[in-house]
N, C-alpha and C positions, 0 to 999 in steps of 0.2 A: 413512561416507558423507560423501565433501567436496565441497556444491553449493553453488559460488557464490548469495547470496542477500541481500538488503537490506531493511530496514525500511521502511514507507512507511508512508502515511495519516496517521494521528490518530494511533497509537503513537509514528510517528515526530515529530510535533509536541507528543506529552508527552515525548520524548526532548529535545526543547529547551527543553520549560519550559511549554508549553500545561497547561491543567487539567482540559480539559472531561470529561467520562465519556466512557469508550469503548463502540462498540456491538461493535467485534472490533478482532485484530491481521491486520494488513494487512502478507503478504512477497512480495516482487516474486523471480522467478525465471528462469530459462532455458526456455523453452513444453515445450523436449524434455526439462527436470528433471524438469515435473509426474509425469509417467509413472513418473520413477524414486522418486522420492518418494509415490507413489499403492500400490504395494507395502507400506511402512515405515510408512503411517497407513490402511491398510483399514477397519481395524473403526472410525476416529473419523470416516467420511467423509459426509454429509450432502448436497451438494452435487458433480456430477461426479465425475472430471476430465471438463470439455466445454466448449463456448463457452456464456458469459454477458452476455445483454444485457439492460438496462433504459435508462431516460430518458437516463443519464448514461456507461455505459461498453459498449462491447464488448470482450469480453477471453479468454480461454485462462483455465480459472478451476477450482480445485477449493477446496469448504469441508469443514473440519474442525468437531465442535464437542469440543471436549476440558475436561473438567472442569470444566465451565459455561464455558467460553472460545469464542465463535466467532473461525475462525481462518480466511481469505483466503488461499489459495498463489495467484498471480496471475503469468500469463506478460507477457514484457518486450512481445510483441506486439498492446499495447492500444490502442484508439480510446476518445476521451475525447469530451463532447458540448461543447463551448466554447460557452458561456453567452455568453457577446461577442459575437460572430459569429455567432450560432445555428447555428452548423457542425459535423457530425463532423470529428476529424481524428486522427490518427497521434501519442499520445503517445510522444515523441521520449525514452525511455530505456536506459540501460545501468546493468549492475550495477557500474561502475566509479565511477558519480557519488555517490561516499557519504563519509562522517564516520565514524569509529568514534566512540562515544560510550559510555560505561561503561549498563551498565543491573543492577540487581542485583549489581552484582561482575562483570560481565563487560564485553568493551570487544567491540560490536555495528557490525555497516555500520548505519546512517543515511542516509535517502538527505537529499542537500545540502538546507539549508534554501534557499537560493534558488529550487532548484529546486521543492520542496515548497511552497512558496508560490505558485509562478508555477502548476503542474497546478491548483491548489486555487483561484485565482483563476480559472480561465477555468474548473471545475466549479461553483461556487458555490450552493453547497447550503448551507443554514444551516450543517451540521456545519462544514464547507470556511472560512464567513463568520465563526465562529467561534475557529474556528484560528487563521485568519490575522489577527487586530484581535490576537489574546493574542501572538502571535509576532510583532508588526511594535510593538508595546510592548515587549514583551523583547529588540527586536533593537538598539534604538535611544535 
């Protein structure tokens, strides 16, 4: 199975060097991937595939929990709540905007630190406030 896919969240900011503990792994995908990948993790599925919304996101969303791991397959079609402007809006992604970065012996998409910084900035969630103070000391 070859489905375009990228690392995001708090993985993707311990992929640059963050430290904090994770509460899951967080993979951004194609909305019409979830489906084909919802076949291939049946039995680990906890959550969806369906729309998910809370405070902070609306999004195309199925969870895994695998081997004590919560795992986020999350479609490219998500609205984010911007803490700045108290606005929903249209997180503006593609699976192209990424790094490969080594993780365990493997060379992994990453999605761009700039960009992960800038989502996480206008989410600002302690975890979010956290990241980015460790990543903008590690960037500079």
């Amino acid at each position: 199975m070859d489905i375009p896919y990228k690392i995001i969240g708090g993985f993707a900011a311990r992929a640059y060097g963050a430290n904090r503990e994770l509460a899951d792994i967080d993979i951004e995908v194609n909305d019409k991937d979830i489906l084909v990948i919802f076949y291939e993790v049946k039995p680990y599925i906890v959550f969806g595939p369906g729309r998910y919304t809370d405070d902070s996101w609306d999004l195309e969303l199925m969870t895994l929990q695998y081997e004590g791991q919560e795992i986020d397959i999350a479609g490219l079609g998500a609205k984010i709540f911007n803490t700045v402007n108290k606005k929903w809006e249209n997180l503006v992604s593609n699976l192209d905007n990424y790094e490969l970065v080594e993780i365990y012996g493997k060379k992994v998409p990453i999605e761009k630190l700039d960009s992960l910084i800038a989502y996480k900035t206008k989410l600002s969630r302690d975890v979010d406030i956290e990241d980015i103070r460790q990543l903008k000391l590690l960037k500079y």
